[in-house]
N, C-alpha and C positions, 0 to 999 in steps of 0.2 A: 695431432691428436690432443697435447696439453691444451691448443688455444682451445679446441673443441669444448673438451672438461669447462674450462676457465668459462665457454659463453656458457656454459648449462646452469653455471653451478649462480653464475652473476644473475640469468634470465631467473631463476627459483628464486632465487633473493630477493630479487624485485617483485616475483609474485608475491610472496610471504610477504613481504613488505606492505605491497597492494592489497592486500586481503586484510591486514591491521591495520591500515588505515582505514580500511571501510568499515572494519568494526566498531574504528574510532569515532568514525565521522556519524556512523547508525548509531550510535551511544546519544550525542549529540543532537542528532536529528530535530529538524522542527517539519510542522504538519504547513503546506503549502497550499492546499485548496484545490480542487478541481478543475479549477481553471486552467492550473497550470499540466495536467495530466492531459485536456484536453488538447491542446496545441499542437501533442504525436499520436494521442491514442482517441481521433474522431469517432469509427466507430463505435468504439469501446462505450465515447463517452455518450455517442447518441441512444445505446442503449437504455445505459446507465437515467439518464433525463427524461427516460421515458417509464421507469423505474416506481415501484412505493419507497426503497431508499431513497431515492432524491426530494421525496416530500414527508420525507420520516420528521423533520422539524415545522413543518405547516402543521400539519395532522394533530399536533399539540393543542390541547385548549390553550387560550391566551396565557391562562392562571398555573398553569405546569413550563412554560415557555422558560421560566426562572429557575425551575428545579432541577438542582442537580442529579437526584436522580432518574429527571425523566432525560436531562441532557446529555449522559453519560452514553445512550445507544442512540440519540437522537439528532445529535453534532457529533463532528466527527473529530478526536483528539482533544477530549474536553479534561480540560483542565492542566494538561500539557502543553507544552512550547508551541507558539506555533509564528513563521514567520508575518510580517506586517502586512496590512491588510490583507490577509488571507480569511475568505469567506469560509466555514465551514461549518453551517448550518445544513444539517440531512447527514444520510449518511454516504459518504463520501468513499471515492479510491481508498484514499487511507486509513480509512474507519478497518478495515478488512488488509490492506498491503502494506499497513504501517507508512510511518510520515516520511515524504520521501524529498527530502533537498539535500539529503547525500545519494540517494539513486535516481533521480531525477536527471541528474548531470549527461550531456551530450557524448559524454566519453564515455558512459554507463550505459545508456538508453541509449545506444545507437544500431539503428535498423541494417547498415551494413554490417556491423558485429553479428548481431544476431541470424544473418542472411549467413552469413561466413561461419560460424558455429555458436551454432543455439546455445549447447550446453555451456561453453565456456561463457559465453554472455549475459546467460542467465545465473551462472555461479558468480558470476561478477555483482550482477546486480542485487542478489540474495547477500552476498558478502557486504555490502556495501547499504543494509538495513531492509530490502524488498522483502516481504512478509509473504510467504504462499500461503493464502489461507487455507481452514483446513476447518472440519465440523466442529472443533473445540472453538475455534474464530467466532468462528458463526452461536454458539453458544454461549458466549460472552454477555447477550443480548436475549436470543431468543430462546428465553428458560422461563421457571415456573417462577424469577422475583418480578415480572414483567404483567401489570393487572389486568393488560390484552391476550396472555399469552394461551394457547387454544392447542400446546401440543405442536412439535415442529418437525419437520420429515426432510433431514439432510440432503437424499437424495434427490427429494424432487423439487426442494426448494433448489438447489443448487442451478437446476437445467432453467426454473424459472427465470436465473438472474444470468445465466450462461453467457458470454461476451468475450469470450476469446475461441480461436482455433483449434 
């Protein structure tokens, strides 16, 4: 019965532990690009590329291409960290799931994790900086400082861009 206690109490310390760490490490965080999202999440990303996100940085006149405030929803992770050669021109995974090279990690992202239990997996990776978006996200961008903007409908923009299960 004692060793029983003894594993519980060592297995929550190590979650607790695990769980500061990855708030540590999402503190930290740099934005890694697309590319690297693509490699587990294909579907995901062939949506995604088929996307007006994905050419949210073309769509730019040459002469805004510079400006920061048109780069701000136009790149993705502008003016924050972002690892080396990391593309992020458009708007990207982590324009929306926040920069992910501490949930990115194979011990995070792992599809038999999540096969074995979703929720734990997915608290794993929330803990560890994954951003769920949510219509304030999405409003970050699609508001009235935006000199295209035409009025935005969370719901249905949402199903527009839908890509996951």
């Amino acid at each position: 019965m004692r060793i029983q206690k003894l594993g519980i109490l060592i297995g929550g310390a190590a979650f607790v532990a695990a769980l500061t760490a990855g708030v540590t490490l999402a503190a930290d965080a740099q934005y890694v690009g697309q590319a690297k999202c693509k490699v587990c999440h294909m579907n995901e990303h062939k949506t995604w590329a088929a996307s007006k996100h994905a050419n949210a940085f073309t769509v730019l006149k040459p002469e805004d291409q510079a400006k920061p405030e048109c780069l701000s929803c136009h790149t993705t992770g502008q003016g924050k960290t972002a690892a080396a050669g990391a593309d992020l021109k458009g708007v990207q995974c982590e324009s929306c799931h926040g920069p992910g090279s501490a949930y990115k990690a194979v011990t995070i992202m792992s599809k038999s994790k999540y096969a074995a239990d979703r929720t734990a997996a997915h608290a794993a990776a929330v803990a560890a900086g994954l951003v769920v978006p949510d219509e304030a996200t999405c409003k970050t961008c699609h508001n009235e400082k935006s000199p295209t903007f035409k009025g935005f409908d969370y719901a249905t923009m949402k199903e527009k861009i839908k890509h996951w299960k």
